[in-house]
C-alpha positions as CSV (number, residue, x, y, z in Angstrom):
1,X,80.7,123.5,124.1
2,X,83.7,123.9,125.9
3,X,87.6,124.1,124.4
4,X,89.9,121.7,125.7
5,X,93.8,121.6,124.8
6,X,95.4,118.4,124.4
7,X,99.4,118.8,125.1
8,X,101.2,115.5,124.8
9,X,104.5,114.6,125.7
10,X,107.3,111.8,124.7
11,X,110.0,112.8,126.1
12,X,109.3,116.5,125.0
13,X,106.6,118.0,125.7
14,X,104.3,119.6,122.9
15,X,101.7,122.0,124.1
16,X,98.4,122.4,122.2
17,X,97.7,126.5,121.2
18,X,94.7,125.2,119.3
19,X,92.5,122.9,121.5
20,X,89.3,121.3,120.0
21,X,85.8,121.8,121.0
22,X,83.8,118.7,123.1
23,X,81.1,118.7,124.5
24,X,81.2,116.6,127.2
25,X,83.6,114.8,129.3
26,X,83.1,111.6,127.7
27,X,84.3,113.3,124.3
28,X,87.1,114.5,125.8
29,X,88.0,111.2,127.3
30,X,88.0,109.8,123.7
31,X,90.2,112.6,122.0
32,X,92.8,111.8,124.4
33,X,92.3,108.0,124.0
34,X,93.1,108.9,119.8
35,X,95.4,111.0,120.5
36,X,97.6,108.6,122.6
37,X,96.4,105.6,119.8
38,X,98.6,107.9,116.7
39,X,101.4,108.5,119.5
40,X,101.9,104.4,119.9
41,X,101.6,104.0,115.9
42,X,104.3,106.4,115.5
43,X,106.6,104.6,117.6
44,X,110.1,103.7,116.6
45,X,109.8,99.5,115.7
46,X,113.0,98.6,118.0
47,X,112.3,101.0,121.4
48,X,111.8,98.7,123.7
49,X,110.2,100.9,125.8
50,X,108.4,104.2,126.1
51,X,105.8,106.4,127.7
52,X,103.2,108.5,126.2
53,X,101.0,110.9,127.8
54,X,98.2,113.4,126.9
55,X,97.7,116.0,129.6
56,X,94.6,117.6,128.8
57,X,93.7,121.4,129.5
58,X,90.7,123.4,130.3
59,X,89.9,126.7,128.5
60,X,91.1,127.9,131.7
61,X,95.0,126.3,131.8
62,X,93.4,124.1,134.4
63,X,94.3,120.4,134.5
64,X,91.3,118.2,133.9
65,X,93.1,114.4,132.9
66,X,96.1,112.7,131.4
67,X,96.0,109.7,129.9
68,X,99.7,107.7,130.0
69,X,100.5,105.1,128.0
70,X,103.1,102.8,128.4
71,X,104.5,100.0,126.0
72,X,107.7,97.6,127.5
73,X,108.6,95.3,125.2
74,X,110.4,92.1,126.8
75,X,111.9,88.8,125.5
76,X,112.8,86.0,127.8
């Protein structure tokens, strides 16, 4: 299995030291899919908008995906 490090960023950017072990792409996909899934329940109630993105990492520093999320909230 190989070690992937998930680094997410809202406005700062937190890098992962730790990394989790997956072993395939598919699992990788879904750690970042979780991880951005806690980001958007941890969001302030009255931001009417914001980004959040997991950049994920090879064991390698290599870039392999990000996942972005974005939430506007609107009222007419």
């Amino acid at each position: 299995m190989a070690r992937y490090y998930f680094d997410t960023h809202n406005g700062t950017l937190v890098r992962d030291d730790v990394g989790i072990e997956c072993d395939s792409f598919q699992a990788v996909r879904a750690q970042a899919a979780a991880g951005l899934a806690d980001f958007a329940r941890d969001i302030v109630p009255s931001a009417k908008w914001r980004e959040m993105a997991v950049r994920v990492r090879d064991d390698q520093g290599r870039p392999v995906m990000q996942a972005i999320l974005r939430l506007e909230i609107t009222q007419p």
